[in-house]
C-alpha positions in Angstrom: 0.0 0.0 0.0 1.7 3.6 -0.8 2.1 5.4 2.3 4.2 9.1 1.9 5.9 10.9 5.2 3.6 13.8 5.9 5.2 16.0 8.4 4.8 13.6 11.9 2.7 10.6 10.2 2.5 8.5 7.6 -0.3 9.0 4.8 -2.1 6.0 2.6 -2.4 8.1 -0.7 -3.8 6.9 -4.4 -3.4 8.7 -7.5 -5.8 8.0 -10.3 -5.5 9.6 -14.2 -3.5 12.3 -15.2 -3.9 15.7 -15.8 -4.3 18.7 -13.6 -4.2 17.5 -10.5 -7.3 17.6 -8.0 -7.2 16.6 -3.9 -10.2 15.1 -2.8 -10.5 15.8 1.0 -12.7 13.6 3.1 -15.0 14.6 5.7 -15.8 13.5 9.3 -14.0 10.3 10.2 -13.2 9.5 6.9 -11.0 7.7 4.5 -10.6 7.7 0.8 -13.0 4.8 0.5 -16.2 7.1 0.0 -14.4 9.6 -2.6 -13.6 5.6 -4.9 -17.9 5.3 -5.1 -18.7 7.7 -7.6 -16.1 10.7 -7.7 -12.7 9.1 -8.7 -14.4 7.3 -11.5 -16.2 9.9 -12.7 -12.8 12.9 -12.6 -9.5 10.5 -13.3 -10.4 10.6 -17.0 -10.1 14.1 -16.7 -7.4 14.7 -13.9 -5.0 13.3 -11.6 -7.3 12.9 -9.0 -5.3 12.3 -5.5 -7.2 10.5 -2.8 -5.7 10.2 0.7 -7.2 8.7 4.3 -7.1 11.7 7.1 -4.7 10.8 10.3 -6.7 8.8 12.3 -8.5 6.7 9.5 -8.1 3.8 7.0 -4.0 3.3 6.8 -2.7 6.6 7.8 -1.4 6.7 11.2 -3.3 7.4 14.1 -1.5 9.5 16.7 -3.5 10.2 20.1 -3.1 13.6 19.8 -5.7 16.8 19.5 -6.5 17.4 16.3 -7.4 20.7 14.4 -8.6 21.6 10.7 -5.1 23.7 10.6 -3.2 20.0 11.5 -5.5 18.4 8.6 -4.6 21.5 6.2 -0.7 21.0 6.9 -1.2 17.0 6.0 -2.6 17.6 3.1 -0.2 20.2 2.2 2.6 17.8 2.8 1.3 15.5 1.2 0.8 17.3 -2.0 4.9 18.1 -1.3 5.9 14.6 -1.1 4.1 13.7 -4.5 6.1 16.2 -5.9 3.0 18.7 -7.0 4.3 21.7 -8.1 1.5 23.6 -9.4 -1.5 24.6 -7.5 -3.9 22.0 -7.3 -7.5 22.3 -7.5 -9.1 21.3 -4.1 -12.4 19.8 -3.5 -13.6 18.5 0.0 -16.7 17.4 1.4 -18.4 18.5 4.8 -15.4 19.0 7.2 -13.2 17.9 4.1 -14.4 21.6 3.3 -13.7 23.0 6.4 -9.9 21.6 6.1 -10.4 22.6 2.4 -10.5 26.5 3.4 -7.5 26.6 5.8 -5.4 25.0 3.2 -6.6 27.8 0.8 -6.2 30.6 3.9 -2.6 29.0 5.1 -1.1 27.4 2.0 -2.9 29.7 -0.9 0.1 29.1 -3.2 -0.9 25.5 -3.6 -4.9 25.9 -4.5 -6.1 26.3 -8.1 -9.9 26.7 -7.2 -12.1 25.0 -4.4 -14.8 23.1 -4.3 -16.8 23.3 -0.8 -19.7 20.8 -0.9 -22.1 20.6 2.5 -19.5 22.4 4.7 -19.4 25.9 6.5 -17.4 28.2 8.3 -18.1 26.9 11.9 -20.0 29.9 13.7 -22.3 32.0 11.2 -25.6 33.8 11.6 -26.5 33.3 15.6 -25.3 30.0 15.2 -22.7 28.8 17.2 -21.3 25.1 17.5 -21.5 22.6 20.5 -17.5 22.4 21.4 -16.5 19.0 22.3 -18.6 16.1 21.5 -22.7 17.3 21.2 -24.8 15.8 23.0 -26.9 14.4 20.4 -23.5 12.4 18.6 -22.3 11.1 22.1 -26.2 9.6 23.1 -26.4 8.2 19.5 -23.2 6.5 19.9 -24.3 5.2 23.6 -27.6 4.1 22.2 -26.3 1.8 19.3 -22.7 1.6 19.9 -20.3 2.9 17.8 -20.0 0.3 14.5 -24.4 0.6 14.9 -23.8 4.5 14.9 -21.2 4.9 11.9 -24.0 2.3 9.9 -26.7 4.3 11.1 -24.7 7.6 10.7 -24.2 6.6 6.7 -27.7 6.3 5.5 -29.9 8.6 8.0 -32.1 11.2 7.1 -29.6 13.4 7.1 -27.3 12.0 4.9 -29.9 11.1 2.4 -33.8 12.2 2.2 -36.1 9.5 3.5 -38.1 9.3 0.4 -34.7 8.8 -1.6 -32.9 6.4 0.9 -36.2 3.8 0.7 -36.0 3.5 -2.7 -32.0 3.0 -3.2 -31.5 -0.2 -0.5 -28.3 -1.1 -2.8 -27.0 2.3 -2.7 -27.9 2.1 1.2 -26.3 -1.5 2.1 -22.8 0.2 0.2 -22.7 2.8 2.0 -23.3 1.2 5.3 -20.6 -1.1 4.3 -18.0 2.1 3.3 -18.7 3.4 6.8 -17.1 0.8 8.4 -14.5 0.2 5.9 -13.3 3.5 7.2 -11.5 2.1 10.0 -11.6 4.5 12.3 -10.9 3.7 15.9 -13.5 5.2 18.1 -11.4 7.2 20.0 -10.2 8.7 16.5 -13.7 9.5 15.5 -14.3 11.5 18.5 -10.8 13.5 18.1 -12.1 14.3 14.1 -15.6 15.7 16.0 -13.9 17.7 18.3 -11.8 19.3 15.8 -14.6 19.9 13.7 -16.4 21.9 16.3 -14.0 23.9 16.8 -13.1 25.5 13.3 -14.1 29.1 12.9 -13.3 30.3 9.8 -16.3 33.4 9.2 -13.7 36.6 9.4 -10.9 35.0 7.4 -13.3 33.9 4.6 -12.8 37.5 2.3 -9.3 36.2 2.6 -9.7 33.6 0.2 -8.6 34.1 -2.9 -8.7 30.7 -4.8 -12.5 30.2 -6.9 -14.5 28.5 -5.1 -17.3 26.4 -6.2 -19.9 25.7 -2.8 -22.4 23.0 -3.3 -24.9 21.9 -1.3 -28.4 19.5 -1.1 -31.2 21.6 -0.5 -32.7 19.2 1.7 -29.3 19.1 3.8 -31.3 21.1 6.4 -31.0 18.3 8.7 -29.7 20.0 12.5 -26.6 18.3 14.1 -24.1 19.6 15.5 -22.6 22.1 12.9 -25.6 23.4 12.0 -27.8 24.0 9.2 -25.9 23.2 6.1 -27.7 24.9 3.4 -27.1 27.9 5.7 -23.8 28.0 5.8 -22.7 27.2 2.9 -24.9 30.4 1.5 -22.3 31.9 4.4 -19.3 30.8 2.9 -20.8 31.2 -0.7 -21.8 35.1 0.6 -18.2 35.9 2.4 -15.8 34.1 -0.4 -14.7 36.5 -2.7 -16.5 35.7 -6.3 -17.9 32.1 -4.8 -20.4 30.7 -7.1 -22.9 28.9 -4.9 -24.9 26.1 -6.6 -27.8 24.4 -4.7 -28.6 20.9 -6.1 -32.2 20.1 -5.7 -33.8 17.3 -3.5 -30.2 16.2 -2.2 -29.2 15.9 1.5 -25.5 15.8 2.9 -24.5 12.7 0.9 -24.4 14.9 -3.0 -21.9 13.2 -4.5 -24.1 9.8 -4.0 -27.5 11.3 -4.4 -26.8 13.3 -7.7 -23.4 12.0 -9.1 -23.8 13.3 -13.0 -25.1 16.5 -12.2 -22.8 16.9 -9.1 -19.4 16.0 -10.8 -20.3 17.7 -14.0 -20.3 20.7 -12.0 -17.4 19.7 -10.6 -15.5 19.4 -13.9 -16.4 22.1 -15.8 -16.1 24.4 -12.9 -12.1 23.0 -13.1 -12.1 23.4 -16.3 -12.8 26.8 -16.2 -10.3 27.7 -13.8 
């Protein structure tokens, strides 16, 4: 398995096509595994897509250490070192893949083409603020069905995918049940990615963006957890980001790239194209 030193860890990586290159950055607990589904088939015959599991999941090291959005940001910065990418890359990440996705545009600005921010935000916005730690809604669901039950029931619930859409897809449903726990991601790990995620405020630096940035959401990911109303703030980040072009993709929740994959990566690759 190809594994590159990124700063103190080592990161599992895969490269796929050639081209222009494009990260793919992961959300919540994740690895690579959900980005091989629909997205790295549908860009490698357009770009060299690079995929990569986060520190603490799939086969990148797991140090038990506090994480932060600005730790993720320098990994993936590294990482885009080590494989020798000298031009900017265009970025894409999904939910906190986003929020990672904007510090890495805010800290390392040299290194990002253009952005793509599906279903994330900018921590606080509006008179929202989010739960620090782990809410209280996560840490009950976990006690309730245990962790593996939570991750299974975590990858197919209403707010991942519309009710009315997740009854009629049980294939779609069973895989990504199955990709949740192919994750492997230690509990312990899980809770460190939550904690980190709650804490990233990015609302006053967001002007200082200067990559273009494409901002999708579902306009059914309305769904309140604990960072919020999505389709919220990503209008915030859309609103605040210099130029941002925000694109709402009807009848979608948080899981876009499953939900709507043609529309969703067209999007994607044109909007790359373009820039």
């Amino acid at each position: 398995m190809p594994t590159i030193k990124t700063g103190d860890i080592n990161t599992y990586y895969e490269v796929h096509g050639q081209g222009a290159p494009v990260l793919l950055i992961a959300g919540t607990g994740s690895s690579h595994h959900g980005w091989m589904m629909e997205t790295v088939p549908r860009l490698s015959p357009h770009f060299q897509v690079i995929v990569y599991d986060l520190r603490g999941t799939g086969e990148t090291d797991k140090p038990d250490i506090p994480y932060s959005m600005r730790m993720f940001a320098k990994d993936a910065a590294d990482l885009l070192d080590g494989l020798g990418i000298t031009e900017p890359a265009h970025v894409a990440g999904h939910s906190m893949g986003g929020r990672i996705a904007q510090w890495l545009a805010l800290d390392y600005p040299e290194k990002v083409r253009s952005l793509v921010l599906a279903c994330s935000g900018p921590g606080r916005y509006d008179d929202f603020r989010p739960e620090p730690g782990i809410p209280l809604k996560h840490a009950l669901e976990m006690i309730e069905k245990g962790y593996e039950g939570y991750r299974r029931y975590y990858a197919t619930c209403e707010f991942m995918f519309p009710k009315e859409f997740s009854s009629t897809h049980p294939e779609l449903m069973r895989k990504m049940e199955e990709k949740a726990i192919q994750e492997n991601t230690p509990a312990k790990m899980y809770l460190r990615h939550i904690i980190a995620r709650q804490a990233h405020d990015t609302l006053d630096l967001l002007p200082r963006i200067s990559a273009p940035t494409l901002v999708l959401e579902g306009a059914k990911d309305d769904v309140v957890r604990g960072t919020g109303n999505h389709v919220r703030s990503s209008q915030v980040l859309a609103e605040k980001i210099p130029g941002a072009r925000f694109e709402l993709i009807p009848g979608c929740a948080h899981a876009v790239f499953q939900q709507e994959p043609e529309l969703v990566h067209q999007l994607m690759i044109d909007f790359c194209n373009a820039h």
